[in-house]
KELUM-479792 format. One record per atom (N, C-alpha, C, O, CB): residue in one letter; x, y, z. Coordinates in steps of 0.1 Angstrom, whole numbers, plus 5000, padded with zeros to 4 digits. Glycine has a CB too. Layout:
% KELUM-479792
AXYZ
...
***
This chain:
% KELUM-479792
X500849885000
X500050005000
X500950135000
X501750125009
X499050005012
X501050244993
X501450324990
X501450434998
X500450484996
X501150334981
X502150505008
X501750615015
X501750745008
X501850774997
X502650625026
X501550805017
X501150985014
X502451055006
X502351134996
X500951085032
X503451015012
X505251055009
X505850995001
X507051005003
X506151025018
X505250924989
X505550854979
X505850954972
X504951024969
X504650774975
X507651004964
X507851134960
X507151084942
X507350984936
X509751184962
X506451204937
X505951254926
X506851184915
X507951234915
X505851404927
X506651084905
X507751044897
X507851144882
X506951144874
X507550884894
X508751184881
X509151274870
X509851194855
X510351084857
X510251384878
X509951224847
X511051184835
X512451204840
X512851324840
X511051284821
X513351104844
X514451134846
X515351114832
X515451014826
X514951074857
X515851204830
X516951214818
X518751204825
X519151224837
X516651384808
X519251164813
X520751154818
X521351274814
X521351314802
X521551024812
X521951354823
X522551484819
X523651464808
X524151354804
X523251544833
X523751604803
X525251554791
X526651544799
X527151594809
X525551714778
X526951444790
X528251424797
X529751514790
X530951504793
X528351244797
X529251604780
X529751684772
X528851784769
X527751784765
X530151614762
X530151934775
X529252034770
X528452044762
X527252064766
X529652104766
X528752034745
X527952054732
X527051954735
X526151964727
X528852044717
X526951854741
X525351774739
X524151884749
X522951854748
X525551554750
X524352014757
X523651994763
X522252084759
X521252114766
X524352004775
X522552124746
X521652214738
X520552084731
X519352124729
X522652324726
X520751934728
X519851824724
X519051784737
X517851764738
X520651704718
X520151774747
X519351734762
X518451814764
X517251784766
X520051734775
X519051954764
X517952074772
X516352064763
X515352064771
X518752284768
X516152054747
X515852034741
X514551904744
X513351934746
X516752034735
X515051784743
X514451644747
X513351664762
X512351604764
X515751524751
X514151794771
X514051804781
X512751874783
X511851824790
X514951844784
X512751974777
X512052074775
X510451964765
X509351964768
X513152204766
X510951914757
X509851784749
X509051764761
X507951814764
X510651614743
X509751664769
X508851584778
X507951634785
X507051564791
X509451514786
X507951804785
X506751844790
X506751844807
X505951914813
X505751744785
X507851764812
X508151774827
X508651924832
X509451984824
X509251664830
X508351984841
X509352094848
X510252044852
X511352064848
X508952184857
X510051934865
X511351844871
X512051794858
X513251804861
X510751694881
X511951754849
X512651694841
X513651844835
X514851824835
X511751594831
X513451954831
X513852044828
X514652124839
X515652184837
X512852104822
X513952104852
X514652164860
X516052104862
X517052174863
X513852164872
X515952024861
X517551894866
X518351944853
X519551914854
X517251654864
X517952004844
X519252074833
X520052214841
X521152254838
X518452144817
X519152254848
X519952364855
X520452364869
X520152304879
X519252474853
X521352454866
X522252524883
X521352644886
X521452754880
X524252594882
X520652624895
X519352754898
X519952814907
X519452864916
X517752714904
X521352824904
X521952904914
X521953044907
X522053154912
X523352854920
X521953004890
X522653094881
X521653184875
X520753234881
X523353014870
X522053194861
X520253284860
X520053244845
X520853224837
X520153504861
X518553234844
X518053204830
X517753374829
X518153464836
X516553074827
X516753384816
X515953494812
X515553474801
X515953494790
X516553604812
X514353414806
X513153384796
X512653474785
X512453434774
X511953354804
X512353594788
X512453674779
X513253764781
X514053764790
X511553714777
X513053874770
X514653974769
X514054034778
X512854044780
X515454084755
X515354084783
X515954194796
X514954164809
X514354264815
X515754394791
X514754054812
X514354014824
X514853894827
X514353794822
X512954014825
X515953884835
X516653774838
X516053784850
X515453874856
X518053774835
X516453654855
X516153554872
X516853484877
X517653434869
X514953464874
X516853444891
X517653344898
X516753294908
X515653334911
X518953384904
X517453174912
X517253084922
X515852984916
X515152994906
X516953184937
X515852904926
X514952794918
X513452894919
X512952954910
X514752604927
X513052884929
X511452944922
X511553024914
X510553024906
X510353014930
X512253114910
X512153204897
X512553134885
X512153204875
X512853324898
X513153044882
X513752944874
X512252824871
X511752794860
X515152884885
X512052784882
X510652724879
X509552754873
X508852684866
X510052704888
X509352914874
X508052994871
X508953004857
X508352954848
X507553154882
X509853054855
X510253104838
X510352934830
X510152914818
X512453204836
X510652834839
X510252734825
X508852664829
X508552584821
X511652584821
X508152684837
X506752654834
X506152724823
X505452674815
X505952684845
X506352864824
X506152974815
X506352964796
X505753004786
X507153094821
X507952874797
X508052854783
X507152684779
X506752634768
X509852874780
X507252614795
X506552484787
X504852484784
X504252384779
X506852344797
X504252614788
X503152674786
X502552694767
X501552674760
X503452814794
X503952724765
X503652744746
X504252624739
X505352574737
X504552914737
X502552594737
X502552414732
X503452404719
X503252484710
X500752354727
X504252324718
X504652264706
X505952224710
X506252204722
X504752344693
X506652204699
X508052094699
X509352244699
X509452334691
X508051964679
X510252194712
X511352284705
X512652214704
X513152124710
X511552414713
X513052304692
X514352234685
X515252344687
X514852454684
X514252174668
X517152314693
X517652384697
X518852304686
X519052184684
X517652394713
X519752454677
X520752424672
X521952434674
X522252534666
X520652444664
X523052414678
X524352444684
X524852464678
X525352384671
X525152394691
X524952644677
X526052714665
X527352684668
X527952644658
X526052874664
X528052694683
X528952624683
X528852654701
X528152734706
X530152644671
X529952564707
X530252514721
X531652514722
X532252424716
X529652384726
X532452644731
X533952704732
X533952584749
X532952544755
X534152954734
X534852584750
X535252474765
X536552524770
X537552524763
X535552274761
X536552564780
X537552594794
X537952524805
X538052594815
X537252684800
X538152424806
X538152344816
X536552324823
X535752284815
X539052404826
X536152334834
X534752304835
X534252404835
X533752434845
X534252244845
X534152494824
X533052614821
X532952584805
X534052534800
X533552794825
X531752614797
X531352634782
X530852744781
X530152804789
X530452534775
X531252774771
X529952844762
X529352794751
X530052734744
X530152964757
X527952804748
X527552794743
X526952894730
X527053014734
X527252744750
X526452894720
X525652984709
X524352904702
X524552814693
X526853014696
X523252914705
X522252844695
X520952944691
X520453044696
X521552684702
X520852854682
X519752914674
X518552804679
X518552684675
X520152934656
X517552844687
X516052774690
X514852794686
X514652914684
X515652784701
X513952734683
X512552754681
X511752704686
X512252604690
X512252754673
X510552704688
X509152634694
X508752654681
X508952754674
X508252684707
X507852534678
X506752494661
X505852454668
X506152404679
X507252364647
X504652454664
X503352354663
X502852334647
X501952404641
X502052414672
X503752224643
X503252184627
X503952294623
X505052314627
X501452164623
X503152404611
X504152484607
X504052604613
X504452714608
X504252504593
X503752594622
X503752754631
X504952774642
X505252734653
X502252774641
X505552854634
X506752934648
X505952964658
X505053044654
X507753094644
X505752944670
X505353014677
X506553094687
X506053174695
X504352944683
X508053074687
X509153124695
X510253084684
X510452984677
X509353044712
X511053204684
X512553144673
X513053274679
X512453374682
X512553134649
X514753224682
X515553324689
X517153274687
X517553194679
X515053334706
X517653324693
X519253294690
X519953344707
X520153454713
X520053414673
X520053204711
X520953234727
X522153224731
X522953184722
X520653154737
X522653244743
X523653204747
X523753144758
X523053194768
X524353274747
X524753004760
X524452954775
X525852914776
X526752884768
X523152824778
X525652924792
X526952864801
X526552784808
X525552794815
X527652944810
X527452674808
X527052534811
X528152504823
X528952594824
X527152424797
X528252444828
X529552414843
X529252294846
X528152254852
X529652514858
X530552214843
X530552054847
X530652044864
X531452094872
X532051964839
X529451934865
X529551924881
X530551784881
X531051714873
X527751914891
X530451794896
X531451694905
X531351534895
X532251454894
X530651664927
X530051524890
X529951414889
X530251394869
X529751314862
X528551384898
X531151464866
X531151504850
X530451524844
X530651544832
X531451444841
X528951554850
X528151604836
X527951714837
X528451754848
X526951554832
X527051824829
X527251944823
X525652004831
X524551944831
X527351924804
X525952134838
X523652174839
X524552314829
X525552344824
X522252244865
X523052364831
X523552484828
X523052624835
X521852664835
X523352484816
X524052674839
X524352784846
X524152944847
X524053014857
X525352784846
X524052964832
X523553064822
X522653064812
X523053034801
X524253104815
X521353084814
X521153064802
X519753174797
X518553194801
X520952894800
X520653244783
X520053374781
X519753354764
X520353374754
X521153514785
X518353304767
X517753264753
X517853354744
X518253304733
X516353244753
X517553454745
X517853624734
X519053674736
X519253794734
X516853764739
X520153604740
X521953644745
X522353664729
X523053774728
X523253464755
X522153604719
X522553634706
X521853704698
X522153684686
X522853544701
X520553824701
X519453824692
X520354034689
X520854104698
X517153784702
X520254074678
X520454184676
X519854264684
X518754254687
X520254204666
X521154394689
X519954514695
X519654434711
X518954484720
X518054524682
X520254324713
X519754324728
X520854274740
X521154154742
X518454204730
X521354394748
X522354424753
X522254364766
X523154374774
X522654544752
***
């Protein structure tokens, strides 16, 4: 019989174990429609910013900005313009979108910083979806 404290089961995904995978993970991640599953891509220590010029930290503000993007239904596909590596820091460059069939409903060009934890895989640390979009400083 199941008690009360039975923790909530989420999609667990396997983090990247290489910087440049972590724009397919974030991606898959973002698919499954889970927040827990999306949340485990990041260091909510760091800051996203879901939209331009409003960046955030810490996990509840991190929670609320990707509930917010897993809100706008469709599929998103993330392209890695490319991934620079420093010992355990990346950067990252991609070009993303959200589609439903042929509708863009989100297309942008980001930048993210990723930092390998203790255990070799990659979250990510930074991550500023409009970091590459013209005109936004």
């Amino acid at each position: 019989m199941p008690n009360d404290f039975t923790p909530k089961k989420h999609k667990q995904m396997n983090l990247p174990k290489k910087p440049q995978d972590a724009h397919t993970t974030l991606a898959a991640a973002f698919n499954s429609g889970d927040v827990d599953t999306v949340m485990n891509m990041y260091d909510v220590t760091g800051i996203i910013v879901p939209e331009p010029g409003k960046p955030v930290s810490g996990k509840a503000a991190f929670r609320q900005a990707i509930e917010a993007i897993l809100s706008i239904k469709g599929k998103m596909e993330i392209k890695t313009v490319y991934c620079l590596q420093a010992g355990d820091i990346a950067v990252g460059r991609s070009e993303w979108n959200i589609t439903d069939g042929n509708d863009i409903k989100v297309s942008a060009k980001g930048i993210e910083v990723m930092k390998r934890q203790a255990d070799g895989t990659w979250k990510i640390i930074v991550d500023h979806a409009f970091g590459a979009e013209a005109n936004n400083c």
